[in-house]
Structures are given as C-alpha cells and as structure tokens.
N, C-alpha and C positions, 0 to 999 in steps of 0.2 A: 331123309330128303323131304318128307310129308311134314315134317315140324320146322325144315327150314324154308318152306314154301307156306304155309298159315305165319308164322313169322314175318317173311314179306311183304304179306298181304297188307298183314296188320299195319305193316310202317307206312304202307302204301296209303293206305285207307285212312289214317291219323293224319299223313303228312294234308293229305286233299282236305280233308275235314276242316282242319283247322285252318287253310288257306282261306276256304268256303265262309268260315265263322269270321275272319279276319274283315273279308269284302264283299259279307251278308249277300254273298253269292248263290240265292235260292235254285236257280235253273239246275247250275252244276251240281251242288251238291244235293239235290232230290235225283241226278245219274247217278250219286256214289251210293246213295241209298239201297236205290233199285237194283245196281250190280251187282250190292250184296245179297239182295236177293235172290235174281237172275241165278247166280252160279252156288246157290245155297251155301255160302257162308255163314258162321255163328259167330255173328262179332259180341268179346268179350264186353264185360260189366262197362270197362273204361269208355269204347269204343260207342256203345250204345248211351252213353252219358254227352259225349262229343255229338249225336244226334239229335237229342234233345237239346243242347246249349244251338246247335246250329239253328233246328227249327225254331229256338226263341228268339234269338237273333235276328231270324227274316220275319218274324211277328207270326209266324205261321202256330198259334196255341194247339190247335184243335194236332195238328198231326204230330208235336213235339209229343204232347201227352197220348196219340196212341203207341206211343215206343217207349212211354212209360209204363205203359199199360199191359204190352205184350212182355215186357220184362219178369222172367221168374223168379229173378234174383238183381235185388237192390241195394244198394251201398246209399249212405248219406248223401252223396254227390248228387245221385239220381233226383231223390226225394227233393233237397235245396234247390237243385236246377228250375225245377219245375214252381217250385211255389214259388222262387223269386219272378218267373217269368210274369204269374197271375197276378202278383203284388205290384209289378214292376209297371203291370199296363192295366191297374187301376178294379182287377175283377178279385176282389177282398172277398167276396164268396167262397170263391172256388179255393184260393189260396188258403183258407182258415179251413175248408173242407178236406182238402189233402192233408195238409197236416195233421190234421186232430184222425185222418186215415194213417198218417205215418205213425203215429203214436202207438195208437191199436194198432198198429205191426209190430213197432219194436216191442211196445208191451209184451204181447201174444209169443213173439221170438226171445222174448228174455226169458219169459215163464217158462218155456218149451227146453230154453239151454238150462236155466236152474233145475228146471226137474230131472232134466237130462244127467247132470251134473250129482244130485242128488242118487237116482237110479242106480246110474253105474257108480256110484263109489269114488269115483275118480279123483287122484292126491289133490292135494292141496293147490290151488295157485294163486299166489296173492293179485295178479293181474287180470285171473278172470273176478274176483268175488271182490276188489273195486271195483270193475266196470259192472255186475250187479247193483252194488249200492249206489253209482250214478243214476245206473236206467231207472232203480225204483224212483230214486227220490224226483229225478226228474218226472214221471211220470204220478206224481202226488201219494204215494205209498212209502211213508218214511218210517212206518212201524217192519215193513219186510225190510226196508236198506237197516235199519236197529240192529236186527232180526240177524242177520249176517254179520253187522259190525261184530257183536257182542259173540258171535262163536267165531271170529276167526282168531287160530292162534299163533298168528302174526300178524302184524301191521308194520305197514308202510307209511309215509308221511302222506302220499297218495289217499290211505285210507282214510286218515284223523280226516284230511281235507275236505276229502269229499262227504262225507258225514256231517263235517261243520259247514261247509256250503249247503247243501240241503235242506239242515235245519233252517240255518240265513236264508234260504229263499222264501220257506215258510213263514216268515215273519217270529220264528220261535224262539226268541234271544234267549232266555232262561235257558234252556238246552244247550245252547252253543256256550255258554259261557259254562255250565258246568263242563262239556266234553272238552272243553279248550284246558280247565284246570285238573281233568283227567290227564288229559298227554301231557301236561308238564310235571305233574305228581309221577307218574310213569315214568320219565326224566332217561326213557328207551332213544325216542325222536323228537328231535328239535323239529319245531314249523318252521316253514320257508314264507316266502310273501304272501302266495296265493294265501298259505291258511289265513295267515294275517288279515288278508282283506277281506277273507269268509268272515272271523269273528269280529270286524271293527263293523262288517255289514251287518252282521247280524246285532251285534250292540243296535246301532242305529234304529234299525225294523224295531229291535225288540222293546225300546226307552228304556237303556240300560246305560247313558250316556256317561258318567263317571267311571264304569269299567271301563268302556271303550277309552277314555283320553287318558287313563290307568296304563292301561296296555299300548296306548302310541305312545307314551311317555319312554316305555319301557325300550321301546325302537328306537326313540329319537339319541336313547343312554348309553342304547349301545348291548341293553341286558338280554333281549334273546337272539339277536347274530342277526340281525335282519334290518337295513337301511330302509326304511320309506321313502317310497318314492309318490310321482303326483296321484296315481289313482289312492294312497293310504290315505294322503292328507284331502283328497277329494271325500273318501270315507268320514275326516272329520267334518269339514263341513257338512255333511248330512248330516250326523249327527248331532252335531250342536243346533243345526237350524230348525230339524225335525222336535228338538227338546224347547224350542219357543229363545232359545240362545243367539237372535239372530246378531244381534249388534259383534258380540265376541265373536261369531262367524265370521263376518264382516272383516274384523279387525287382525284375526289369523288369515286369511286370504293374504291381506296385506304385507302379513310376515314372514311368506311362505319363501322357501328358496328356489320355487317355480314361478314359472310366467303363467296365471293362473287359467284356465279353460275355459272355451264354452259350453262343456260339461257341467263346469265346477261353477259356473255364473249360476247355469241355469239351476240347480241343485238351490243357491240361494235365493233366490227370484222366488222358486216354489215354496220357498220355506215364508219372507216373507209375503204372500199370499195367504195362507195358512194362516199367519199370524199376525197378519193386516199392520206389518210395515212398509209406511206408504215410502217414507220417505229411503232407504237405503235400498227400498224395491224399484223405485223411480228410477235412481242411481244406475241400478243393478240391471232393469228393464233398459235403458236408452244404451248402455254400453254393450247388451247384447244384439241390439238391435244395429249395432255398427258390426259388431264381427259376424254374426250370420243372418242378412238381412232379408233372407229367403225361407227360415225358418218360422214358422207359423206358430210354432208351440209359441215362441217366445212374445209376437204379440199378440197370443189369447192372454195369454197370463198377467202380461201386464194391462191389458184391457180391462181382466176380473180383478184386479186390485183397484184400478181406478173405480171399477162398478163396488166393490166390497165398501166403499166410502163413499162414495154417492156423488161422484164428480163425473159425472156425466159427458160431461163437455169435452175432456178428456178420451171418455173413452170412445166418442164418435171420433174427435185426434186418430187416434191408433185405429181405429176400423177402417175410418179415410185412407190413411195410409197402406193396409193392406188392400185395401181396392188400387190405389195407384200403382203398387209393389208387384199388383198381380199374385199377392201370395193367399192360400186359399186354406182354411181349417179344416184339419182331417173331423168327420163328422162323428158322433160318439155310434155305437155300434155294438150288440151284444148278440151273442147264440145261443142258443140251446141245444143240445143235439135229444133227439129222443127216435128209439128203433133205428138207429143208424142212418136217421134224417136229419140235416140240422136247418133248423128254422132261426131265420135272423130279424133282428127288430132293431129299428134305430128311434130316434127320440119320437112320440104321439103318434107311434107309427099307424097307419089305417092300412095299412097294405096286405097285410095278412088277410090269409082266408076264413081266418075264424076269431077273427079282429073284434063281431058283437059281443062274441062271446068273454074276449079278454078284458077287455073296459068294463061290459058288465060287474065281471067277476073283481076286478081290479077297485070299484067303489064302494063293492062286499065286502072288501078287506081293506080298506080304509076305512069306514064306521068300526067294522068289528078291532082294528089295531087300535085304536083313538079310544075304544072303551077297555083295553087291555093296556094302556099307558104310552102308545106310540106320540108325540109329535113333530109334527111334519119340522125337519130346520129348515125354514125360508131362507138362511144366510150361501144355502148349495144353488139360489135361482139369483142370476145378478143380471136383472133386466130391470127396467126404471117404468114396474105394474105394480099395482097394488097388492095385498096379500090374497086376496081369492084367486086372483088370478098366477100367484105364484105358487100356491098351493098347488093348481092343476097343470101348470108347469111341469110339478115335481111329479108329480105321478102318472107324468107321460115318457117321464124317463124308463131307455131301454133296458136297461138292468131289470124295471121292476115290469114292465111289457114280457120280459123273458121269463121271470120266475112267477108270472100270475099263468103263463101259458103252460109251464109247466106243473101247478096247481091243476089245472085243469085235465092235465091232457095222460095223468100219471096214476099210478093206483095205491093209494095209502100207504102212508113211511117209506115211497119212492124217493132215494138222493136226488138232488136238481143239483145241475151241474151248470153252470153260466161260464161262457166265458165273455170280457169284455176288451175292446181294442182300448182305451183311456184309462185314467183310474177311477175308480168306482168312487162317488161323491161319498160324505158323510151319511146323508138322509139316505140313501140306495142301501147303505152299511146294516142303519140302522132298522130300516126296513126287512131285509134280509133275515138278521136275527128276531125277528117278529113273526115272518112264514115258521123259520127253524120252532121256536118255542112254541106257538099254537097251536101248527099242523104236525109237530113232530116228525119233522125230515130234517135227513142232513142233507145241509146247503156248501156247495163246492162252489165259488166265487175266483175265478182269476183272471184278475184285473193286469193293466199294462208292467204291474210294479213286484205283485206278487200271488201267493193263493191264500183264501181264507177259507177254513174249514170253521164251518158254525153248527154244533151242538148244542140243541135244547137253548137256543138263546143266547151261545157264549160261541165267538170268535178265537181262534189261536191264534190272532196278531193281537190279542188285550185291548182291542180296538184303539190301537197307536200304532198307523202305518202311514 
C-alpha cells in the first residue's frame, strides 16, 4: 500500500508540474514545491529535473539552480536543464561554469566506476567499457579511452565508433584513418553511418582529403553497406573546402541528391573566407542570408570576406543591415579556469582585477616571441587601420588575455587550459604554440570546432583546422 501511495503522489506531482511548466504558472507550482516539502516527500531524480525546468520556465534562475544544488544525485537532464536556462537568458558565465563543474563530475564519477570496475574484477561488459571510452575522450583523455580500446576483447561497432569519433574530434586524422583500416582489416564488424561520418570528419580536421573522398566513393558504390546520406556529403564539403577545393565544393553542392542546408551553405562560406573566395562566397553569403536571416554568424562571415579584400563599402552594407535586422554578434569570449575559479576575458578586455598585470606581462611576450620568430598575422584583424594599430588589435584578443593570465597566475610547467566560445584565429594559434615552446607548458586550447593539445610548440590538429 506504502509503494502504491509514493506512486500516486509521483503521478500527482508530474501531472501539476507539468501543467505549471505548460502555463509558466509560478504561484501554483512554488505550492507543489512546498508540499513536497511540507509532508517530506523525496521526489525522484525525474521529478526534481521537472523543478528545475519549471523554475526556468517562470525565469526564476536563482531557485531552479538551488534544487540543483540540493540534488545528490544527477542525471544529464538535470545538468542540461540548468545550463540551457543560463545560456538561454544571456548569463554565458554561469552556463560555461556549470559545465566545466559537470565535467569534473562525470570525470571524477567515471574514474571512481573505472576504478571500481578495476577493483572488484568485475566480467566483462562491452556497454560499460564504451561508455568509458566516450566519457574519456569527451573529456580530452584519449590516451585512457586507447588504453581500454586496445584491452577489450571484444568490440562492438559501438566501440571502433566511438574511438574514431574521439580521435575526429581531436583534430587527429592520421589516427582515425589508421583505426578505420584496422576494423576493416579485422573484417569482424562492418561500420554503420555514424562511424562513417567520425572518419569522413575526422579526414576533413585532419587534411587528409583524398582518403576522405576514397571512402565516400566507396559508399556512394555501394562497397561497405552504407548509403550517404546529407550530413556524409555535408562532411564532403568540409572537406574539400577546408583543402582550399572551394570551387569543386561548390560544384558537388550542386550535384548533390539533397536540397542542400544551411549547415552545408555555411560550411562553404567559411571555407571561402579562409580562402578568400570572394566571389562564390558573395554567392554563398547572400543566399544564406535569405534562408536564416537572423542568424549573425552568417553576416560576420561574409562581412570578413568583404574586410579580407578591402571592399569596405560592402562591408559597412552588411553591418547596416544587421543594425536594421536587429541581428547582434555573439562576441568572442575565452576562460581560464584556475583553483576551481574560472576567470573570463573577452577582446582588450580591462575588466579584470589584475588586468596591469596581464598587458604588462602580455608586451613581455610579445618582444620576447618576435625575437624567438613569432610574427604577428595581421590578415586575423579585418578592420580598415593601419598595421600598428592592428598589431594591438591582435593582442588584445581574448585567447591571448587568458593564457598571459595564466602565465602569470600558475607555477612552472603548469598545463593552461583555455577554453574559447568561437574559433580561435590563426595568429591566437600561433601564439599559443609560442607560450607552449618557450615556457614549456602544455597548452589545452578548445575552441568552438575542436581541442588543440600543444606540446613543445607542436599542435595535434598539424595546425590544419
């Protein structure tokens, strides 16, 4: 009778909740709250996730996240509820700070099951030791997800997958294309699409473009059991465009048996950009600019392509237009986290409390890079100023604000770990590997597309991302 009466409750309490969440009904459902409390109820994981969505829903932050907080046990749901809420109403802080706290949760709770797992002996299970090799790799440890691949003895397609995704997110093409010509030498498990679209990605990240259109070939022929569909041939256009291929890009869009995206537009757009074609970018820029004309990326990009040529005129055009559009550019934004503080900088930022200190330190290392071979690319500043002053441009950018404060703030062959909301420019890149080789740290870099791990001066994307 006791388990068919918490039972009721539970339906009871879901049913209101979700009414509440429906017609962001705050009054009422801050009673359903309370009467859980009132008559000490222990509303399950689900039921306490339905609280938090309600309190985002009425905008109430502050008390969605104390029933986060009181939560001893959390599930994905919990964790996403909360940081879409802080994303959703503009506080990129807090959102980037939960997460990078969820991380170091699941991290800490992966180690804790692995060890666990380890300890007691426990048989085999191909479905716990994938979802090891995801949490590492997601979590930038791809030598522990190896580490596991290479002792399990069995694999799933699961497994090859997620291995080759991992690599592919690291930018680490070489890898993926040898463990890709592992599983097929193995000739155990066929790949299904996902793997497909790990290795055609990871082709792409890694400028390995010839394999990559090798192996769509091989789909389109019919040779390893798997149809492409639009996100593979989305893979090829990155791929060809990231290889400076823009025009054959172009031209397979056009022959594609799909009606092509605003994904797959914008994939091309960046590519010209990159590779300063103006013309098939023009093209490529106006026609996205009809299908998502609220989308901001798309008139930055083709703003910087008219700034990469020096048509100026143009590019006040497309500024104009986002002032009339109302559409507003997400502004670039980097972290640091250090002692489980994370400190954020955004471009020339002065905001910081130890802000003399950073610039100081930051035109320390600009003379000492400059006499160690650094120089500055002025083609990462597309504003219509001369070069002194795009030089100081450049090195007000917050990538390099985050890793001179971490120079500072850290104690000899301390990793620096950045993370950045955009993609991190060239001249940031190249900078980066300049901290790495001088100060001898390793620089952990992830940017909106991927991660760069820099050793002594040397990137694992071969500096082709």
């Amino acid at each position: 009778m006791a388990a068919r009466g918490l039972e009721m409750k539970f339906e009871s309490y879901d049913m209101l909740l979700n009414a509440c969440i429906k017609k962001r009904a705050f009054r009422e459902g801050q009673r359903v709250h309370a009467h859980m409390i009132k008559t000490r109820y222990l509303p399950p994981v689900c039921l306490r996730n339905r609280l938090i969505i309600f309190y985002s829903k009425c905008d109430r932050l502050r008390e969605a996240r104390n029933v986060l907080d009181e939560m001893l046990e959390k599930d994905v749901v919990s964790w996403t509820a909360m940081i879409s809420a802080y994303s959703q109403r503009g506080f990129a802080t807090e959102a980037l700070d939960l997460f990078l706290e969820m991380l170091r949760s699941a991290l800490d709770l992966g180690k804790q099951v692995h060890n666990h797992v380890l300890r007691c002996k426990l048989p085999f299970y191909v479905v716990l030791q994938n979802s090891l090799i995801d949490m590492y790799s997601k979590c930038g440890n791809l030598i522990y997800s190896r580490r596991i691949f290479d002792n399990m003895p069995e694999r799933t397609v699961i497994s090859w997958t997620a291995m080759l995704v991992g690599y592919s997110k690291h930018g680490m093409g070489r890898e993926v294309v040898e463990l890709y010509k592992l599983m097929r030498n193995e000739n155990k498990i066929k790949p299904d699409g996902v793997t497909l679209l790990g290795v055609l990605s990871g082709c792409s990240h890694g400028g390995m473009e010839n394999v990559g259109l090798e192996i769509f070939e091989e789909m389109v022929n019919g040779k390893n059991g798997v149809e492409p569909d639009i996100e593979h041939y989305g893979c090829v256009v990155d791929l060809l465009g990231r290889a400076g291929r823009v025009e054959e890009a172009f031209q397979f869009i056009k022959k594609m048996p799909f009606e092509p995206t605003a994904a797959l537009w914008g994939s091309l757009l960046g590519a010209c950009k990159v590779h300063s074609n103006i013309d098939i970018g023009e093209f490529v820029g106006h026609r996205l600019l009809e299908i998502e004309p609220e989308n901001a990326g798309n008139y930055v990009i083709l703003s910087n392509l008219y700034a990469s040529t020096g048509r100026w005129e143009d590019v006040r055009m497309v500024r104009d237009l986002m002032l009339k559009k109302a559409v507003k550019k997400e502004p670039g934004r980097s972290w640091i986290e250090l002692d489980q503080t994370l400190h954020s900088f955004h471009a020339s930022d002065r905001s910081h409390p130890r802000r003399e200190e950073v610039f100081a330190k930051m035109k320390e290392l600009s003379i000492k890079f400059k006499e160690a071979g650094y120089v500055p690319d002025l083609s990462c500043v597309l504003h219509d100023v001369d070069e002194e002053q795009k030089e100081k441009i450049l090195l007000g950018h917050s990538e390099k604000l985050a890793l001179t404060f971490g120079l500072i703030s850290t104690s000899d062959r301390a990793p620096l770990r950045v993370i950045k909301n955009l993609r991190i420019c060239i001249d940031c890149h190249n900078f980066a590997k300049f901290v790495s080789k001088i100060y001898m740290r390793e620089v952990y870099l992830r940017d909106k597309n991927r991660f760069h791990h820099i050793s002594m001066g040397v990137c694992s994307c071969g500096d082709y991302w």
